[in-house]
N, C-alpha and C positions, 0 to 999 in steps of 0.2 A: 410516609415511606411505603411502596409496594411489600407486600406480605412474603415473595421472591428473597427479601432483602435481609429479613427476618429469618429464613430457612437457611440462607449464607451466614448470617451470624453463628446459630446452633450449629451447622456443620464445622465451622470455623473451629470455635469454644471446645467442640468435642475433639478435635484434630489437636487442637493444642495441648488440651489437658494430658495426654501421656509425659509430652516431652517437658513440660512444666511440674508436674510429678517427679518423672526420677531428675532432672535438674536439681529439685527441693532434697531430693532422697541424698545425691550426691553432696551437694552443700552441705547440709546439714551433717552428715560424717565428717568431710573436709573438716568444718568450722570447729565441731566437740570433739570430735572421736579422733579425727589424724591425729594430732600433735603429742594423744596423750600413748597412743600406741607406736612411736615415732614415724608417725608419715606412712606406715602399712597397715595390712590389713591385720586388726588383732587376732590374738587367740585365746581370749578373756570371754568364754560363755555369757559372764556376766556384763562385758560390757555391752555386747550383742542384744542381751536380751536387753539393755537399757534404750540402744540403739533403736531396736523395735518397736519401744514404746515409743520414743521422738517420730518414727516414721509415720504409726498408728496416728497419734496427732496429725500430722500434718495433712493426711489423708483425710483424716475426719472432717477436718477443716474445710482444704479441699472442696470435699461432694458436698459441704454446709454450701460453701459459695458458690459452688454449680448449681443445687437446688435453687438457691436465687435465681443466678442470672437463671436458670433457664424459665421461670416463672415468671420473670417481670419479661424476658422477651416472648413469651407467649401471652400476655396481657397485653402487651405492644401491640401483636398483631391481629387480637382480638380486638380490640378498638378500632383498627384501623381497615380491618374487615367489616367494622357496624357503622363507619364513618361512609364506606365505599359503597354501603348497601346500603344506605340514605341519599347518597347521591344518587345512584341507578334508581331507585324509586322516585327522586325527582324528574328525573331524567325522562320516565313513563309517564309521568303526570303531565310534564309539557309535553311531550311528547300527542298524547291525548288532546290536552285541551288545540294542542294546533290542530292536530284534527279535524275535532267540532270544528273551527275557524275555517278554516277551507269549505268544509262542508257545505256550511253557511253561505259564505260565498260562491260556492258551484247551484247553489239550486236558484230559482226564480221567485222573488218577491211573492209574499201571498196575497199582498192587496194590488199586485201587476191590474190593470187594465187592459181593455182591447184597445182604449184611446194611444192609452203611452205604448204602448207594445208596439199599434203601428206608427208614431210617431219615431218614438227608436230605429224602426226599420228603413224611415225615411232619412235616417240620419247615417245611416250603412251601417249600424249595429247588428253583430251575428247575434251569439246565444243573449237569451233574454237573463242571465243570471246576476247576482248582486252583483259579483265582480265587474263587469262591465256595467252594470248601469252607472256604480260609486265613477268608475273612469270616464263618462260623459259628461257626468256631470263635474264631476274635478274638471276635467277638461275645458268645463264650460266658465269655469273662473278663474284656471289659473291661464287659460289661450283665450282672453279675448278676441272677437272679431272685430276687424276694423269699419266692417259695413254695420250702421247701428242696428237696420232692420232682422242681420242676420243673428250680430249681438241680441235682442229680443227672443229671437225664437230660443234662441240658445238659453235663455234665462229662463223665460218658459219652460222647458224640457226641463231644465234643473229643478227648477221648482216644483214639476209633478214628480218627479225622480225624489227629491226628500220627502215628498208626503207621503209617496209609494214605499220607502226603504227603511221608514223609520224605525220598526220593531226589529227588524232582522240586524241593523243597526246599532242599536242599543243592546242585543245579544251580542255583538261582535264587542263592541267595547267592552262588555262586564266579561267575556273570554280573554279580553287581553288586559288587563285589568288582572285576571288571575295567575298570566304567562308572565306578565311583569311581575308581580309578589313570586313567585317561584322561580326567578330568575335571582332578584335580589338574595334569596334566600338559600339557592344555587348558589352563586357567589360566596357568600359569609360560608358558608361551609364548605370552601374551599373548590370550589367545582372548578372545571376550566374555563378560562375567560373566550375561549371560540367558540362554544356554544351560544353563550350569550349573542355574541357577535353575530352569527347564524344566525339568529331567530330578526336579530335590529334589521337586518340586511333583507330578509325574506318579507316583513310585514311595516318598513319603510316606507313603499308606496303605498299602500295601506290607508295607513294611519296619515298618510299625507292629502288622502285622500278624501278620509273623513273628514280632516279638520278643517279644509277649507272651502270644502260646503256644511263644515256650521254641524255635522251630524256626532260630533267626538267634545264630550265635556270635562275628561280629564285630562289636568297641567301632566299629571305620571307621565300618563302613553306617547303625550310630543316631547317631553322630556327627554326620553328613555330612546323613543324610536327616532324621533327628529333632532339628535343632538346638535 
């Protein structure tokens, strides 16, 4: 429940309690006191001041059960204040770790070569960074070419491409590997389900990418991202 919803209640509760009040006040006369003063207002000091006592009661009562409710609705919303500021800190944590992810991917392998670099460029590849190399070489397995010779080169280029991408690779998995567990765990405590979705959608190709050049070894991540 928003914390908004919690402040409409207490406002609520305190708006009613007057006219809940003298309703009690006036019943309570009705119910004991009319019938014995016939239906008027007495003129028995004595019964008045007994009268007083019944209202005291009630009153007491009353502010007893306001103390409550207004205390277990502000536990309400205390929890649901520490529920909401655990999610926002998930929410920074992926947030972050996709980060690093991108990261990784914007810069350039560190065991690149001058071989593959101009190989790449023979291949019309712009920037030399992971992200494009992962999509060459995906490329190179999931688009066959139909000329074997060209098929070759292509497999070639893949195959220096995994031995070039490997570590930055294996960085990228163990980051999503942890965007997955904080996703899941997003979820169980209630987070929204379009966040989730967001991230499946954003690192899809990805992971689509990894996995079928052979560089992605957890079931999780195609699970999760390739449903």
């Amino acid at each position: 429940m928003h914390p908004f919803r919690y402040v409409g209640s207490v406002v609520g509760f305190l708006v009613l309690m007057p006219f809940t009040a003298i309703a009690s006040v006036v019943g309570v006369y009705i119910w004991i006191f009319a019938p014995s003063s016939g239906w008027t207002l007495s003129r028995d000091s004595e019964q008045w001041a007994r009268f007083g006592e019944y209202v005291g009661g009630i009153f007491g009562v009353a502010a007893f059960v306001g103390v409550l409710v207004t205390i277990y609705i502000q536990r309400q919303q205390i929890r649901e204040q520490r529920d909401q500021f655990q999610l926002d800190e998930m929410q920074r944590l992926m947030t972050g770790i996709s980060g690093t992810i991108d990261a990784v991917l914007a810069a350039e392998p560190q065991r690149m070569t001058d071989r593959l670099r101009a190989k790449m460029r023979e291949n019309g590849s712009g920037p030399m960074s992971l992200y494009a190399m992962l999509r060459v070489a995906g490329s190179a397995v999931a688009l066959p070419a139909a000329d074997p010779l060209i098929q070759a080169q292509y497999d070639d280029l893949r195959k220096r491409i995994v031995s070039s991408v490997s570590v930055e690779a294996g960085l990228v998995e163990a980051e999503l590997e942890q965007l997955f567990w904080c996703l899941e765990e997003y979820a169980n405590a209630g987070g929204n389900p379009i966040i989730a979705r967001f991230y499946q959608r954003r690192y899809k190709e990805l992971v689509l990418m990894l996995s079928v050049t052979g560089l992605i070894k957890s079931p999780n991540l195609e699970r999760f991202f390739l449903p």
